[in-house]
PAKE-118930 format. One record per residue: residue number from 1; x negated, y, z negated of N, C-alpha, C, O in turn. Coordinates in pm, whole numbers, plus 32768, in hexadecimal, padded with zeros to 4 digits. Layout:
residues N
(NUM (X Y Z) (X Y Z) (X Y Z) (X Y Z))
...
***
This chain:
residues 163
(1 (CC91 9E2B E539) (CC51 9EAB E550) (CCB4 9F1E E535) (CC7B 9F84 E511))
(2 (CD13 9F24 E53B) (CDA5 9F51 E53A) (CDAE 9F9E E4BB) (CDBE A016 E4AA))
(3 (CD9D 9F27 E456) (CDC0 9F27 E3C7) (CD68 9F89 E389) (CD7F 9FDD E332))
(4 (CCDB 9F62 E3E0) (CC4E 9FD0 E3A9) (CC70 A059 E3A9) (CC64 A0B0 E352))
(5 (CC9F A05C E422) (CCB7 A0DE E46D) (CD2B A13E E429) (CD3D A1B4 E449))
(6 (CD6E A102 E3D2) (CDEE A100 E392) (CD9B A115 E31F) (CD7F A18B E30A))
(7 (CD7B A0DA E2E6) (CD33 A0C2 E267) (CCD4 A159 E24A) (CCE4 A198 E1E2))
(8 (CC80 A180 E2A5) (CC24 A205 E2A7) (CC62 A26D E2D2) (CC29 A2D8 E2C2))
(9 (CCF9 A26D E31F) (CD38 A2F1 E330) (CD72 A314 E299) (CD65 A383 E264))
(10 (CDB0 A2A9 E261) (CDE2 A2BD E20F) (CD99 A2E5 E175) (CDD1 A320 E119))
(11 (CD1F A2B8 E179) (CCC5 A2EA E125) (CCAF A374 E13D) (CCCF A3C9 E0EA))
(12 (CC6E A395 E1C2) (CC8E A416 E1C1) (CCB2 A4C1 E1B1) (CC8B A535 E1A4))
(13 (CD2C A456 E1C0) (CDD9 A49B E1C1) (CDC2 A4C1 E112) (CDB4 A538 E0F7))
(14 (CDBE A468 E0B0) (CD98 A451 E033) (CD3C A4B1 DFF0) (CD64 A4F6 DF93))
(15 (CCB9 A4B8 E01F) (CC3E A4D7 E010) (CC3D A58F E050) (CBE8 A5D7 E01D))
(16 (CC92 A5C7 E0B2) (CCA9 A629 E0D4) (CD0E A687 E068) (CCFB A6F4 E032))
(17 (CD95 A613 E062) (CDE6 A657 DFF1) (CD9A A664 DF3E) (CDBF A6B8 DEEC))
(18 (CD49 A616 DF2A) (CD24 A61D DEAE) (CCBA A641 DE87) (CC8E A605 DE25))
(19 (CC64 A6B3 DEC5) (CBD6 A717 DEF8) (CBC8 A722 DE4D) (CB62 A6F8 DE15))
(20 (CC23 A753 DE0F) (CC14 A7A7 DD9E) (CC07 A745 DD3B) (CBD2 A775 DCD6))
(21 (CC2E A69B DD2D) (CC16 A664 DCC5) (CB94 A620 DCFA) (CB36 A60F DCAD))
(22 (CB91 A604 DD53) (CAF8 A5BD DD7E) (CA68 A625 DD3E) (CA02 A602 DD02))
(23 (CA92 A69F DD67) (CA21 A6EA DD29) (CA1F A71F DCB1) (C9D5 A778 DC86))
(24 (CA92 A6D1 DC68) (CAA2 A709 DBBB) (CA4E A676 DB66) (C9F4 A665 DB14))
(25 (CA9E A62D DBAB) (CA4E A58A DBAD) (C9C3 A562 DBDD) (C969 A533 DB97))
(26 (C9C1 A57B DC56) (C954 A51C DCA8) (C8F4 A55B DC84) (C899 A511 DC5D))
(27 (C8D8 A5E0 DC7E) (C861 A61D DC9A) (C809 A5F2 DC02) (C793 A5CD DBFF))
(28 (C869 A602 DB86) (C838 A5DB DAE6) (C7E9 A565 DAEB) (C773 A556 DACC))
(29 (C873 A4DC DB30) (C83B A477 DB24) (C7A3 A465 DB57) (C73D A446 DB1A))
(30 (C7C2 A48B DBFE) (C72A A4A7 DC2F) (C6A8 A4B6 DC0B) (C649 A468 DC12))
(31 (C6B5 A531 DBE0) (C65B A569 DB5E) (C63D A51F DAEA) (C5C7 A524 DAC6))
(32 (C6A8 A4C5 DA8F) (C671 A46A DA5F) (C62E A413 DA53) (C5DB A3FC D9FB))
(33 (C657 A3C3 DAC9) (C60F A358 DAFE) (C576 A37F DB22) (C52E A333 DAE1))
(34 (C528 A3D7 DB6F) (C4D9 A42D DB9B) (C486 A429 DB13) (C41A A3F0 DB01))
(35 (C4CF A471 DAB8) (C49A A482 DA4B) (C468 A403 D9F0) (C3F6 A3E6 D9CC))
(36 (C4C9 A3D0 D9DD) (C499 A350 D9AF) (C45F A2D8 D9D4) (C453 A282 D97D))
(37 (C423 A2B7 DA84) (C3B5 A279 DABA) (C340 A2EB DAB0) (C2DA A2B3 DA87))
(38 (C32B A367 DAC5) (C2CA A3B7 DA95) (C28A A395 DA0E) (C218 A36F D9F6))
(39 (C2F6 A3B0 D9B7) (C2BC A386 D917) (C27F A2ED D91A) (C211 A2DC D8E5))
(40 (C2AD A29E D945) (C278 A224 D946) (C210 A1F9 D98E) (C1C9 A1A1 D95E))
(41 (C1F5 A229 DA05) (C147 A249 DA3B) (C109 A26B D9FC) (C0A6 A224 D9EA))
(42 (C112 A2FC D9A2) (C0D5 A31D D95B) (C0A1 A2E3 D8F3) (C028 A2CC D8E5))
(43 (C100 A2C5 D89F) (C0D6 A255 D83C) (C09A A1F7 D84D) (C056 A1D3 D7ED))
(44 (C096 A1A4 D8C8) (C03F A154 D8C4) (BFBA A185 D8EB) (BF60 A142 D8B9))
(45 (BF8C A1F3 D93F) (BF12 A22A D94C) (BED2 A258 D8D3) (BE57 A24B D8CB))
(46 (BF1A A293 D868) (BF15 A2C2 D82A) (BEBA A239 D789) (BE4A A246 D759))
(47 (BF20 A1CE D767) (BEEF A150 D772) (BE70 A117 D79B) (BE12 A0F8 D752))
(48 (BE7C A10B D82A) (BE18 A116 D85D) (BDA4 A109 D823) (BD67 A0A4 D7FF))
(49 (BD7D A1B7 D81B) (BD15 A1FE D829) (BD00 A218 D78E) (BCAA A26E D77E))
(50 (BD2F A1ED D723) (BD21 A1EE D677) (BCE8 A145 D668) (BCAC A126 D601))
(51 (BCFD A0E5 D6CA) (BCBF A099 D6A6) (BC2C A080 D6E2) (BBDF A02E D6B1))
(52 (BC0B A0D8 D75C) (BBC3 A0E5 D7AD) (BB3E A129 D741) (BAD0 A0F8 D729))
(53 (BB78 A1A5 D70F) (BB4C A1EA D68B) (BAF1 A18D D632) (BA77 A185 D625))
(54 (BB79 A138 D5EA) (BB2F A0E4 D54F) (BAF3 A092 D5B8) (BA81 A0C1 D5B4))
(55 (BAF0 A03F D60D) (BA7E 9FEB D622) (B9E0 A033 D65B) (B970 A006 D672))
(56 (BA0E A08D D660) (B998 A0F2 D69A) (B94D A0F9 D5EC) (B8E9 A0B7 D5CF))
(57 (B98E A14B D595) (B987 A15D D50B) (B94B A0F4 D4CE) (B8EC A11C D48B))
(58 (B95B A067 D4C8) (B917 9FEE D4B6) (B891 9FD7 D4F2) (B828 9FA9 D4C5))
(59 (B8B3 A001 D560) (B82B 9FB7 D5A1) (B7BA A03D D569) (B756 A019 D52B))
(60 (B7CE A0C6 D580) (B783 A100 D54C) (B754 A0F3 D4C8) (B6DD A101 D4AE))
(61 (B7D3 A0CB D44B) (B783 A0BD D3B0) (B72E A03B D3E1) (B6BB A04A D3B8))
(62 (B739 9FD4 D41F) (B6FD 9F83 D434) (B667 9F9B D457) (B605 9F66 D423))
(63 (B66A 9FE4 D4A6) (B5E3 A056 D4D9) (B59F A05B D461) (B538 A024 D439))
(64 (B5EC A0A5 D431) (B5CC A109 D390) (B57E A0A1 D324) (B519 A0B8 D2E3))
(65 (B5E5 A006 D327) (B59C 9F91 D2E2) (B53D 9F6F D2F8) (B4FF 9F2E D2A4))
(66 (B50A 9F8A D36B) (B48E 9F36 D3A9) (B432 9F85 D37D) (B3E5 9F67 D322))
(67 (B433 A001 D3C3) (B3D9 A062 D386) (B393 A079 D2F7) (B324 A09F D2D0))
(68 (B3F5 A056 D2C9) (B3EA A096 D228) (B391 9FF2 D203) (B33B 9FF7 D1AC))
(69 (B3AB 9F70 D245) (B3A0 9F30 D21A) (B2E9 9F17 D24F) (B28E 9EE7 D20C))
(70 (B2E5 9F3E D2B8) (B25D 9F23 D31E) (B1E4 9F8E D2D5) (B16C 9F94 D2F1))
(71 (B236 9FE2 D26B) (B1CE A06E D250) (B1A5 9FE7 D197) (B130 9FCF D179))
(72 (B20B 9FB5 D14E) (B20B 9F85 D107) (B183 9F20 D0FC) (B120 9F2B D0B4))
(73 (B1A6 9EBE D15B) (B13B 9E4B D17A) (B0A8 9E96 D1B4) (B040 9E5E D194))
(74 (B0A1 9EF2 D1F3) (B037 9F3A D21E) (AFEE 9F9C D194) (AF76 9FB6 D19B))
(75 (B033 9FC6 D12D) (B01C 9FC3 D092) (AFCF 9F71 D05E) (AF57 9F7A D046))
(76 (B039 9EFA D046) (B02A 9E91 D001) (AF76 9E30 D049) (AF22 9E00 CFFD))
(77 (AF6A 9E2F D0E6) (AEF0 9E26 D10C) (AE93 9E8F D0C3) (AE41 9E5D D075))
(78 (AE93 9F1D D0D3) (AE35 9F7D D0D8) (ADFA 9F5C D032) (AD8C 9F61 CFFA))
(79 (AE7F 9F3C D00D) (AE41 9F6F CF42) (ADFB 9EDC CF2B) (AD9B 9ED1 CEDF))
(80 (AE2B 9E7C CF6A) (ADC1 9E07 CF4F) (AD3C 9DEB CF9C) (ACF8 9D8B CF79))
(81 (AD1E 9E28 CFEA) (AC8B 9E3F D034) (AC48 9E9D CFD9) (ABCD 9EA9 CFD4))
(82 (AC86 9ECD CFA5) (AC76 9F6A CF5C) (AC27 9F0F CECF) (ABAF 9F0D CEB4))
(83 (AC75 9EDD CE9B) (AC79 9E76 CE25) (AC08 9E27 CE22) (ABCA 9E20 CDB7))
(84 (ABDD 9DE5 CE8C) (ABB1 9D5E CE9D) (AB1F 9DAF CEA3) (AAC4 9D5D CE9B))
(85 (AAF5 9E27 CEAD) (AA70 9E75 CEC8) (AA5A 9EA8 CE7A) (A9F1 9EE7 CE7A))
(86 (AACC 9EAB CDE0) (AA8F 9EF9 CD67) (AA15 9EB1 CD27) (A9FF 9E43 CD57))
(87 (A9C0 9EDA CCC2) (A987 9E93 CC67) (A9A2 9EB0 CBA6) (A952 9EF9 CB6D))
(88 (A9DD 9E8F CB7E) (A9A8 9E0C CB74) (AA7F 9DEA CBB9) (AAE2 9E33 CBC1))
(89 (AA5B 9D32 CBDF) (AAC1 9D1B CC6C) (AB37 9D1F CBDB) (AB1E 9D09 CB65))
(90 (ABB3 9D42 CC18) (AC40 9D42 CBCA) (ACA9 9CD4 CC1B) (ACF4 9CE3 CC7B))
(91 (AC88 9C56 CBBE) (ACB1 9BEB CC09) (AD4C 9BCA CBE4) (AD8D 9B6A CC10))
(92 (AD7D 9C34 CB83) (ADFF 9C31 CB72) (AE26 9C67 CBBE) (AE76 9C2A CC05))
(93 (AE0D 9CEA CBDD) (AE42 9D34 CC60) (AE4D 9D0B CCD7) (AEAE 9D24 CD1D))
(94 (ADE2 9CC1 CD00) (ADB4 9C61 CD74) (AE41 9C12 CD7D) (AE89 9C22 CDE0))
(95 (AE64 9BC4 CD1B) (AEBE 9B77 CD0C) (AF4D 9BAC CD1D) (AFA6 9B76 CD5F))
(96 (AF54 9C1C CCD9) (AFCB 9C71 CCF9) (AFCF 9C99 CD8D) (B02A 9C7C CDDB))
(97 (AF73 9CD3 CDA5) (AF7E 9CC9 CE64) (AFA7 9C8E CEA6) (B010 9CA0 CEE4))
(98 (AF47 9C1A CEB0) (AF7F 9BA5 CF11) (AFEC 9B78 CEF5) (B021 9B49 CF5A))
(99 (B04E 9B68 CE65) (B0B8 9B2A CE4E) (B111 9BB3 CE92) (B168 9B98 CEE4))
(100 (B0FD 9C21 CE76) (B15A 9C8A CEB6) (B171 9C84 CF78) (B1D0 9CAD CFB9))
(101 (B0D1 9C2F CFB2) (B0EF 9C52 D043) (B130 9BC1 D074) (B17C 9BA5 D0D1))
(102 (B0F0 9B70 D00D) (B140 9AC2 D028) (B1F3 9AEC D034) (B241 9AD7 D090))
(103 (B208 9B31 CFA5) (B2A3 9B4B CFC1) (B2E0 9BCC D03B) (B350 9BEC D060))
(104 (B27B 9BF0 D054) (B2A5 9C68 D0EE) (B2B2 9C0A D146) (B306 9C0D D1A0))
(105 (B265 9BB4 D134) (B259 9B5E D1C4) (B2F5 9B0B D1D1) (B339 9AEE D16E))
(106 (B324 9AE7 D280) (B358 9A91 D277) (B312 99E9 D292) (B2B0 99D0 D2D8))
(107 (B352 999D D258) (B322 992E D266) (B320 98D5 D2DD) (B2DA 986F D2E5))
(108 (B389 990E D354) (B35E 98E7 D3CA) (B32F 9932 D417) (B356 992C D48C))
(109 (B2D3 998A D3F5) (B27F 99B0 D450) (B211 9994 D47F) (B1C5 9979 D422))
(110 (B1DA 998A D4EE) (B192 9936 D51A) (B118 994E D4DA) (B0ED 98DE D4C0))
(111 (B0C4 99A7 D4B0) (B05D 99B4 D43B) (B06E 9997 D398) (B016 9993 D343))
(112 (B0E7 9987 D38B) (B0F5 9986 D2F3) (B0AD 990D D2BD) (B088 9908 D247))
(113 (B09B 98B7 D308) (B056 9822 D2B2) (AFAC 984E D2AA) (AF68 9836 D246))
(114 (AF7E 9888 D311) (AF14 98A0 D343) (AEC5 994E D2D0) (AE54 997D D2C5))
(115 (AF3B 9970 D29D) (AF03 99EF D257) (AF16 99B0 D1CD) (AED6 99E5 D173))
(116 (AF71 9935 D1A7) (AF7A 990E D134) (AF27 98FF D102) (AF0A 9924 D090))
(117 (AECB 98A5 D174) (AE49 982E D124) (ADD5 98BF D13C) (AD94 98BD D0D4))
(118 (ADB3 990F D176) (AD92 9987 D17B) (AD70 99C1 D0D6) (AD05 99C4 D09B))
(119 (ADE4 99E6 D0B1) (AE1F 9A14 D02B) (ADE9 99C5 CFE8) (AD7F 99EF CFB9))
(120 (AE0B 9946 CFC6) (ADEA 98D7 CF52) (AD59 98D8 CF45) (AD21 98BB CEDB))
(121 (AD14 98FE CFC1) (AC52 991E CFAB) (AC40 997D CF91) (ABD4 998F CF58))
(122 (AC85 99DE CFA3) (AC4B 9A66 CF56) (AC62 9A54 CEDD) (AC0F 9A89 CE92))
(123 (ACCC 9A0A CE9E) (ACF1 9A03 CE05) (AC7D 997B CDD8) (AC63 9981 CD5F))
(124 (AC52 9934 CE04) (AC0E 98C4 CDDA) (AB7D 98EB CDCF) (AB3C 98BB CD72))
(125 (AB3A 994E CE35) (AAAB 9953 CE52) (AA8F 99D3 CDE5) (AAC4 9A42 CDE6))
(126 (AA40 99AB CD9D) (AA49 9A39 CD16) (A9DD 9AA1 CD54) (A9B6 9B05 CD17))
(127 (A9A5 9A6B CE04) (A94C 9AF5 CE0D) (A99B 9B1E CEA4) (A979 9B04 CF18))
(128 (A9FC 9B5A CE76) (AA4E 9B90 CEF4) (AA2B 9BBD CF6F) (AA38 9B9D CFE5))
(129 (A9F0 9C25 CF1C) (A9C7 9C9E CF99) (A982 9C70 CFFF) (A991 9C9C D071))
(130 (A92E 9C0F CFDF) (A8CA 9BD8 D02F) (A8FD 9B62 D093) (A8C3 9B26 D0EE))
(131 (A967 9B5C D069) (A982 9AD3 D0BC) (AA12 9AE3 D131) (AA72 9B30 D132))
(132 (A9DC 9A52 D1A4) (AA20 9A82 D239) (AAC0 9A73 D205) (AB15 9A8F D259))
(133 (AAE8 9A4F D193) (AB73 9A4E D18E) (ABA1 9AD2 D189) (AC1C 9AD8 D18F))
(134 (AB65 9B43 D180) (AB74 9BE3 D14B) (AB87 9C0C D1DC) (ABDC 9C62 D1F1))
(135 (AB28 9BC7 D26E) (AB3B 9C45 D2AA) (AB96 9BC5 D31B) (AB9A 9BE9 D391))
(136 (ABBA 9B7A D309) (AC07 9B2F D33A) (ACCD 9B56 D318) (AD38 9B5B D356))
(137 (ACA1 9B66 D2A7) (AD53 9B90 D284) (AD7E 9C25 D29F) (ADF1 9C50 D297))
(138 (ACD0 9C8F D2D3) (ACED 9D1D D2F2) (AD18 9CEE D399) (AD6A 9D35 D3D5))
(139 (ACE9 9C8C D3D1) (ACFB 9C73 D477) (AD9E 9C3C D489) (ADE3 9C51 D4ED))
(140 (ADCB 9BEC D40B) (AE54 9BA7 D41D) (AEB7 9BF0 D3CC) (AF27 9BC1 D3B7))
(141 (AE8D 9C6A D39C) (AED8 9CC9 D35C) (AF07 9D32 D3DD) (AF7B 9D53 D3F6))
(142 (AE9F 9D56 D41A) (AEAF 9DB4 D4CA) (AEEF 9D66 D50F) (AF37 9D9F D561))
(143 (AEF4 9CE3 D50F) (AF4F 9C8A D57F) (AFBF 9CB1 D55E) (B00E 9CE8 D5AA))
(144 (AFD8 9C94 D4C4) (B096 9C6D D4A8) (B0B6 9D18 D4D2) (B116 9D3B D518))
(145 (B053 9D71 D499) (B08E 9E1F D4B2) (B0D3 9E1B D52B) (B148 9E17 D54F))
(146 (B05D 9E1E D563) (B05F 9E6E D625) (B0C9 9E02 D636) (B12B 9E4B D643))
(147 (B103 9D6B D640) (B142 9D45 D666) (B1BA 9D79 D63D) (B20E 9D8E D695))
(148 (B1D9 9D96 D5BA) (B25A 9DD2 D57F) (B258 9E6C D5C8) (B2C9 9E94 D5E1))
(149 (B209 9EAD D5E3) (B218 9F39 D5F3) (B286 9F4D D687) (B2E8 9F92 D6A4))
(150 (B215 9EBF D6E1) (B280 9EC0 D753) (B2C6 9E85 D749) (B2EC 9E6B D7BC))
(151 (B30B 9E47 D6F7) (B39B 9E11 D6E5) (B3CD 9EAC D6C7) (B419 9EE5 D717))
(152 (B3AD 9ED8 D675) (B417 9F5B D637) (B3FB 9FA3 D68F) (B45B 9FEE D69F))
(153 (B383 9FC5 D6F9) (B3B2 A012 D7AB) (B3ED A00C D7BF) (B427 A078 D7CD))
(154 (B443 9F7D D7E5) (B45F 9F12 D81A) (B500 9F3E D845) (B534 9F60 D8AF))
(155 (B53E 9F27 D790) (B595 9F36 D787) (B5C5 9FD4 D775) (B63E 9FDA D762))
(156 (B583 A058 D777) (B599 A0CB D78E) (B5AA A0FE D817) (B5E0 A169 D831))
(157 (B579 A0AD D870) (B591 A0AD D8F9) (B618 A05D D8FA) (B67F A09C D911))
(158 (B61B A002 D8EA) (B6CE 9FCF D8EB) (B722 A02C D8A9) (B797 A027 D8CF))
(159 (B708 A07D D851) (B78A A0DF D819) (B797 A117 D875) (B801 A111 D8B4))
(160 (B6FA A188 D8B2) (B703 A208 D8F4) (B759 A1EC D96A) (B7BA A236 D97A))
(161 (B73E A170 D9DA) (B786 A11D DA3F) (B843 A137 DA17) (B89B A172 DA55))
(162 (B843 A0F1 D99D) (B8EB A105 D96A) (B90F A16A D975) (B988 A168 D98F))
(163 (B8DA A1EE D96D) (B8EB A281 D98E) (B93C A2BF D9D5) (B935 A33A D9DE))
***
């Protein structure tokens, strides 16, 4: 205990005589240090919040994909109902349709087998308009929509949340 006691007078003693280099020294270093865990909080908030950004940025063009893509297939329906009621019937176009919403579609979706064979009767039956495959693929065309629409709710509520 002795030695301590010895040890902190003498620091002191030290620390009293040398006022003027401690504060030519200490105070810089201080300040450095200060400074440079500051900068480094920062940076990482800073970090942070740019990646916080681009994944925000993603998920919104993602938004943007859906959309653009849900207005596409909702097209690609309208102009072939549109099609299938002309006279005299344009069974190339017909054909161009359905091959345009076959390729919108994904293939695991749970209607896609079910709008296929859909499709393949509107292209097979040469009196369209008249027949239940026409207003059957307008009922499984509103399913896949409204289901996609609230997916893309869905996920605009998960950005706004990220907020």
């Amino acid at each position: 205990m002795d030695k301590l006691i010895k040890f902190l007078d003498a620091s002191q003693l030290w620390v009293s005589t040398h006022t003027d280099l401690l504060a030519l020294v200490g105070i810089p270093l201080l300040t450095l240090l200060v400074t440079w865990k500051t900068n480094l909080a920062a940076e990482k908030r800073a970090t942070e919040q740019r990646n916080i950004e681009r994944k925000l940025a993603q998920e919104l063009k993602l938004v943007e994909f859906r959309q653009a893509w849900i207005n596409d297939l909702r097209s690609a329906f309208s102009q072939l109902h549109g099609t299938i009621t002309e006279k005299p019937v344009n069974v190339s176009k017909i054909a161009e349709l359905t091959s345009r919403i076959t390729l919108l579609m994904n293939p695991n979706d749970e209607d896609h087998q079910e709008l296929q064979d859909v499709l393949t009767a509107l292209l097979v039956d040469r009196k369209v308009s008249a027949t239940p495959p026409l207003a059957k693929s307008k009922i499984i065309g509103q399913r896949i929509l409204k289901r996609e629409w609230e997916r893309l709710k869905s996920d605009l509520v998960n950005v706004d949340k990220k907020l």
